[in-house]
N, C-alpha and C positions, 0 to 999 in steps of 0.2 A: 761298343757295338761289335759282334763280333760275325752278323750277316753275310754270306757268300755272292757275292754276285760277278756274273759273267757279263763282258758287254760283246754284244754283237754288233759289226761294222760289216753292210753289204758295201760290195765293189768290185768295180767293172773299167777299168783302166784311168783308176784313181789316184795317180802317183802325182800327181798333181799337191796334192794337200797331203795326204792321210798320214805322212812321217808329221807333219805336227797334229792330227787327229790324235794319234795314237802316244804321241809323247803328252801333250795334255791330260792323256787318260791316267798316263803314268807319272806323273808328277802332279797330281792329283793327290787333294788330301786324304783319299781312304785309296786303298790299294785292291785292286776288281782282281778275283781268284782266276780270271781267266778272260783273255781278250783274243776273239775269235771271225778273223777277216775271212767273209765269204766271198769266194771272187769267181766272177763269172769271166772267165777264160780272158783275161786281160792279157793286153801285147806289150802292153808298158810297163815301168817299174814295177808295177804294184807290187807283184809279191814277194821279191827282193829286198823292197823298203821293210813290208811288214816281219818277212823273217828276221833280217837283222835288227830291226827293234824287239825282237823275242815275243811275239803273238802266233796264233795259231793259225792258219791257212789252211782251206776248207776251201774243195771245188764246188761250183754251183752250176750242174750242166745245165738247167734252165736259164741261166745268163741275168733273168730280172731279179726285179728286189724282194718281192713279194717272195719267190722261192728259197731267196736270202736268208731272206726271215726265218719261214718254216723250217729250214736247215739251222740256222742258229740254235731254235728250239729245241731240236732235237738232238744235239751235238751240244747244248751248254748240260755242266756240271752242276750248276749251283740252282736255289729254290729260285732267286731272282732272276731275271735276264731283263738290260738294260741294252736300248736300242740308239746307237747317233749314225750320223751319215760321215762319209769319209771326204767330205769337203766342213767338215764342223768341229769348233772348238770347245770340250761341254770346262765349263768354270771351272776353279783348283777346286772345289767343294760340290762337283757335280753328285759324284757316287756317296760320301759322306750323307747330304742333303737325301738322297735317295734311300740308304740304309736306313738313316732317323725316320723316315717317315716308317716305312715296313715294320722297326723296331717298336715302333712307337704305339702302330697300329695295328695289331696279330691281322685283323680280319683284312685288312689291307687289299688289296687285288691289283691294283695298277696306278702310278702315279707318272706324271710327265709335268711340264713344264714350258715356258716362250723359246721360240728359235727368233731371232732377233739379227742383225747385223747394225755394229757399232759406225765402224765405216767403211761407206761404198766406196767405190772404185768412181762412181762418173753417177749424169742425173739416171742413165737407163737403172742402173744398179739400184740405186736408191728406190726408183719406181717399181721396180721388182722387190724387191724389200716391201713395201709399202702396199703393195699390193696381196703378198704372201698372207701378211699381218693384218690384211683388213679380212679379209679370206674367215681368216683363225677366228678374229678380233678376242684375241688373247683375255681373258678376266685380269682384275687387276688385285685379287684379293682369293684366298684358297676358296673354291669350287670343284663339288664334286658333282663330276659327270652321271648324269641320267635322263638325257635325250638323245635322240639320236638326230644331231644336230652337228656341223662343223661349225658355224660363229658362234663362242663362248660356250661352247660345251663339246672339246674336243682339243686331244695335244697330238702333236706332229711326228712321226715316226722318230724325226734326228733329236727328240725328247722325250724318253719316255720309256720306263720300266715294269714289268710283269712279274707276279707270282707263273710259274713255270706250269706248275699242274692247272694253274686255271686257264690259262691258252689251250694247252692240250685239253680242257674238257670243252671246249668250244669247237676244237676241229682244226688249232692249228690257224696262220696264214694260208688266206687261198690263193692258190696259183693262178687263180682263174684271171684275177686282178693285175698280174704282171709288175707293171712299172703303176697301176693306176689306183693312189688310195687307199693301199690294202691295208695300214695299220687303222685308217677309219675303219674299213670294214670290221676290222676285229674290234675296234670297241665297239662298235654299233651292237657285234654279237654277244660282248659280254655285257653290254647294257640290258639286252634282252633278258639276260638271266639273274639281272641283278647284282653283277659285282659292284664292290666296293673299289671307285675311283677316285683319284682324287687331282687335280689342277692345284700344283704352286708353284705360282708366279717366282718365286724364290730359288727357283732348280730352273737355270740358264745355261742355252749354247748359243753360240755366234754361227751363223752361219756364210761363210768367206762364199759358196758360189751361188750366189745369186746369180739370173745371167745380167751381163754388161752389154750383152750386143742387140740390137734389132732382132738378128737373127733370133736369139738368144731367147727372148722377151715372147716372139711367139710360139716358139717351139714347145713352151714351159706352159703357155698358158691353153693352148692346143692340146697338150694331156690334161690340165685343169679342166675344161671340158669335156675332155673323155671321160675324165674321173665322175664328173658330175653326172652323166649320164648312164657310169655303169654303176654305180651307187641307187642312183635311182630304180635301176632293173632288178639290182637283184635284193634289193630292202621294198621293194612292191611300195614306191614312192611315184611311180608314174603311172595316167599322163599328169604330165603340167607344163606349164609354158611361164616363166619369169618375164613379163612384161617388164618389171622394172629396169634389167638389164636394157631394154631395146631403147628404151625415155633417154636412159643416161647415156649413150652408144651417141643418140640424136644430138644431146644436149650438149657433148663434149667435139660433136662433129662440127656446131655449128659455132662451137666458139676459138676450133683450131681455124678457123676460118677470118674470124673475127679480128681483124686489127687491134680491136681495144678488149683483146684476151687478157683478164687476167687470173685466168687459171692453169697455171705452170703445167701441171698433168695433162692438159687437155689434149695434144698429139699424141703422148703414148697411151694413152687412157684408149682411144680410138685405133690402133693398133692391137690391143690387149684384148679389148672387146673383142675385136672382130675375129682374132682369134679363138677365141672363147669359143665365142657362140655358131661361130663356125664349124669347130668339132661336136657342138651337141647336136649341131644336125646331121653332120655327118656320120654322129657313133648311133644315133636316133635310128638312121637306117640300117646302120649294118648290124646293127644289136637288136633289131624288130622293137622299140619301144618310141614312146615321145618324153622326150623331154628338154624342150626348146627354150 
């Protein structure tokens, strides 16, 4: 295989991980023509680390991911462009696994993969894990994408590679999305037009920051709710109202209560909720739509 591909890594005072993101990328069984940290004005190591591991450094005066992105696209060299987060480790056979498919498949258009964590730090980590993953509810066998759906029919931005000119015929990453779901948004759009995607289970990254803290836990799920509600507005998905959320919100309130709980989730589950669904009403108003 002799495919080109760049990976794009957004970040934004990521020095935390990104020296093993990036060493992973590079001790990696297929060698990426070009790895290109987009960093939105970081105060920390970051772009220190990345230079001295020999990657390319790319300012992103927008600061979020989503402008990341668009920036990658536009700054990567190769037809492919392969997308992970700089708290993620993609497998020694990440980019390999990704070229066979493209090789394999001329018409190809986009292929990605589970972001997973092996092991958490503590039970929050794990329940953020868990929760990620029910989110996705990853396929357990090659699936290709053609709804516009995130459970099982949808890969995560720290998963997942592009034919070059078909993003650019869709318009690119929109800014408009910030920090919220904007690699959904772009499948969604290339769904519209009928690319050829593909979901394998077999193309893994670990993903090391899940959050570990309370704090942590709602902050994350707090944009998951923004996300769900600006998704909603701008794919003309609302109104709706997911009752099923509020049952289970109930059901797990009343069993953190319960002495003879035995359901381990049931306290973060009710934090997480509330979270949630607390920024759909929130984004509901500030974004003029419903979706509760």
């Amino acid at each position: 295989m002799d495919i080109k591909i760049s990976v794009v890594i957004p970040t934004r005072n990521s020095g935390r991980f990104l020296g093993q993101t990036i060493q992973a990328i590079q001790h990696g069984s297929y060698c990426p023509s070009q790895v290109l940290i987009i960093d939105g004005n970081s105060s920390d190591e970051t772009v220190s680390i990345a230079e001295t591991l020999g990657a390319q450094v790319v300012k992103n005066p927008m600061l979020h991911a989503a402008s990341a992105r668009k920036i990658g696209i536009i700054e990567a060299t190769s037809p492919i462009v392969a997308f992970t987060d700089s708290d993620c480790l993609p497998g020694a056979d990440w980019l390999e696994s990704i070229a066979r498919r493209f090789t394999e498949d001329p018409e190809l258009d986009g292929v990605g993969g589970p972001v997973l964590l092996s092991n958490p730090k503590n039970q929050i980590q794990a329940y953020s894990a868990h929760v990620f993953e029910n989110i996705k509810s990853f396929p357990e066998n090659l699936t290709y994408i053609t709804q516009k759906k995130t459970r099982g029919f949808s890969f995560p931005g720290a998963n997942c590679a592009f034919r070059r000119d078909k993003v650019l015929e869709v318009g690119n990453f929109r800014e408009e999305f910030s920090n919220l779901a904007e690699e959904v948004d772009l499948l969604w759009r290339l769904v519209e037009i009928n690319a050829k995607l593909l979901f394998d289970p077999g193309i893994k990254v670990e993903h090391l920051g899940y959050p570990d803290t309370l704090a942590g836990l709602i902050k994350t799920n707090f944009r998951y709710g923004a996300t769900s509600t600006q998704l909603a507005k701008f794919h003309n998905l609302s109104p709706r109202i997911d009752w099923s959320l509020y049952k289970i919100l109930v059901k797990s309130q009343i069993s953190t209560i319960n002495p003879f709980n035995k359901d381990k989730w049931a306290p973060l589950r009710v934090v997480q909720l509330s979270a949630f669904i607390a920024a759909k009403w929130y984004t509901s108003v500030r974004i003029r739509t419903i979706n509760l």
